[in-house]
C-alpha positions as CSV (number, residue, x, y, z in Angstrom):
1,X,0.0,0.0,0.0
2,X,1.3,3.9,-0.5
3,X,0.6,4.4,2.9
4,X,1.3,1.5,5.3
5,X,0.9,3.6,8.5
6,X,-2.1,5.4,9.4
7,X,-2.6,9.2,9.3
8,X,-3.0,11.1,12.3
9,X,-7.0,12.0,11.2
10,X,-7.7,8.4,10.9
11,X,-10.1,7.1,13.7
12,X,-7.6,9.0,16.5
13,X,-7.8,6.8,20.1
14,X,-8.9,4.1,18.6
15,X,-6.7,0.4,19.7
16,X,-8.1,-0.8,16.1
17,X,-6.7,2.2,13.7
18,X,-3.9,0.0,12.5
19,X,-5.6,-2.6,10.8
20,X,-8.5,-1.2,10.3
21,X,-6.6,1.6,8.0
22,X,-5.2,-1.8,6.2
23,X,-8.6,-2.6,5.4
24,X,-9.7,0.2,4.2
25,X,-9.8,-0.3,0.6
26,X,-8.8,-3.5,-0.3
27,X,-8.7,-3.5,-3.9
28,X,-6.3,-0.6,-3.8
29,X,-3.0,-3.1,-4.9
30,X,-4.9,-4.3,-7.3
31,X,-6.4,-1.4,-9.1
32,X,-3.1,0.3,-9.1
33,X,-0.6,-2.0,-9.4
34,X,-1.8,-5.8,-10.4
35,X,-3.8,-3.8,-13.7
36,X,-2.8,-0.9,-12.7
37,X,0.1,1.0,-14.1
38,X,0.7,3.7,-11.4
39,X,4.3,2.3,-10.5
40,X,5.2,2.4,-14.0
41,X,6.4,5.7,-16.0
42,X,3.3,6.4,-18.8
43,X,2.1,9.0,-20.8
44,X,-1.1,9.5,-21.4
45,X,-3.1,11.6,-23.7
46,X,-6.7,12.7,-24.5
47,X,-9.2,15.5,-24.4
48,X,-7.9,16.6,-20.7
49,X,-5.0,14.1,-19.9
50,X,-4.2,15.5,-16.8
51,X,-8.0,15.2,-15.6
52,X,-10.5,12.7,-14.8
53,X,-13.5,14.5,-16.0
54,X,-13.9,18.0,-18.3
55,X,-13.6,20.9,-16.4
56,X,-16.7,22.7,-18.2
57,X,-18.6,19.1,-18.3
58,X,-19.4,16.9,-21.4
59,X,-17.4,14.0,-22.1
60,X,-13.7,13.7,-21.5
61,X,-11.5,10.7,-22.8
62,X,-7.7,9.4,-22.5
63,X,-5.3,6.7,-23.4
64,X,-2.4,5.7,-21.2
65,X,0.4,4.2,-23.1
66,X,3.2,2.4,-21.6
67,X,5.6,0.3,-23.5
68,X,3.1,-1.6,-26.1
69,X,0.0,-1.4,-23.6
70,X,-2.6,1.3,-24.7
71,X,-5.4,1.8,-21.6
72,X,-8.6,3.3,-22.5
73,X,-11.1,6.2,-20.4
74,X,-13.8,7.5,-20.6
75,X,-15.9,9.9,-18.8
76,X,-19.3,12.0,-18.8
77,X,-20.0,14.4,-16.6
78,X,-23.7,16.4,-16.5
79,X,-26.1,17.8,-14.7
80,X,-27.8,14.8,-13.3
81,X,-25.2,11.9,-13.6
82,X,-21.3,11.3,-13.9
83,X,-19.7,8.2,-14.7
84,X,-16.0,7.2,-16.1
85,X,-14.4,3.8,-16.4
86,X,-11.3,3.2,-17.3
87,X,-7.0,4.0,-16.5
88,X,-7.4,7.3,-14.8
89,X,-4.4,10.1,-14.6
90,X,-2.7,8.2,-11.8
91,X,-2.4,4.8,-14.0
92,X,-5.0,3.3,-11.7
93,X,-7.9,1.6,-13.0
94,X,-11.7,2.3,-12.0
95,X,-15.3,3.2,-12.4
96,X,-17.9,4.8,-11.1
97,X,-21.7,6.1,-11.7
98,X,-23.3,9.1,-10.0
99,X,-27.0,10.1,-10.3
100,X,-28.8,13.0,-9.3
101,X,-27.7,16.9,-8.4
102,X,-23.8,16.4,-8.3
103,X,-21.2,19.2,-7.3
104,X,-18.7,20.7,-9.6
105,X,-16.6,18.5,-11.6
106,X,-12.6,19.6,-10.5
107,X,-11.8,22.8,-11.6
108,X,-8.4,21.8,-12.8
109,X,-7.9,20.6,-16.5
């Protein structure tokens, strides 16, 4: 894991914070490192390469590419739903689906 010790934040007091902060997500090594390529040196390029989702909304796409691989994304983001699938920025892979009123997308491109 990137961070085998627990923050300070995380569940402060409690005897269980240790393992508990191991547990935490764990599908992490595999998303980022088993089909992941976060550990890896990539470039990737798209719409907004840098971002996972448009910074004025729409649809947003990207291709990692390391050595002979080439990793696809996608992403929509709207007024009522935002989803993306794929290798995001970070060379981790994932998806997600939101419905209903949703926040700002991240303002940076």
């Amino acid at each position: 894991m990137d961070d085998p010790e627990p923050p300070d934040w995380y569940r402060p007091g409690s005897p269980h914070r240790g393992w508990l902060w191991q547990l935490r997500n764990p599908l992490h090594n595999f998303t980022f490192y088993v089909i992941g390529i976060a550990d890896k040196c990539f470039t990737r390029t798209g719409k907004f390469p840098k971002a996972v989702f448009a910074p004025d909304g729409g649809w947003n796409w990207a291709v990692s590419r390391y050595s002979w691989l080439r990793l696809p994304f996608i992403s929509f983001n709207g007024e009522h739903w935002r989803l993306y699938l794929g290798w995001r920025e970070r060379g981790n892979f994932g998806g997600k689906v939101n419905f209903g009123k949703l926040p700002a997308a991240d303002p940076k491109p």
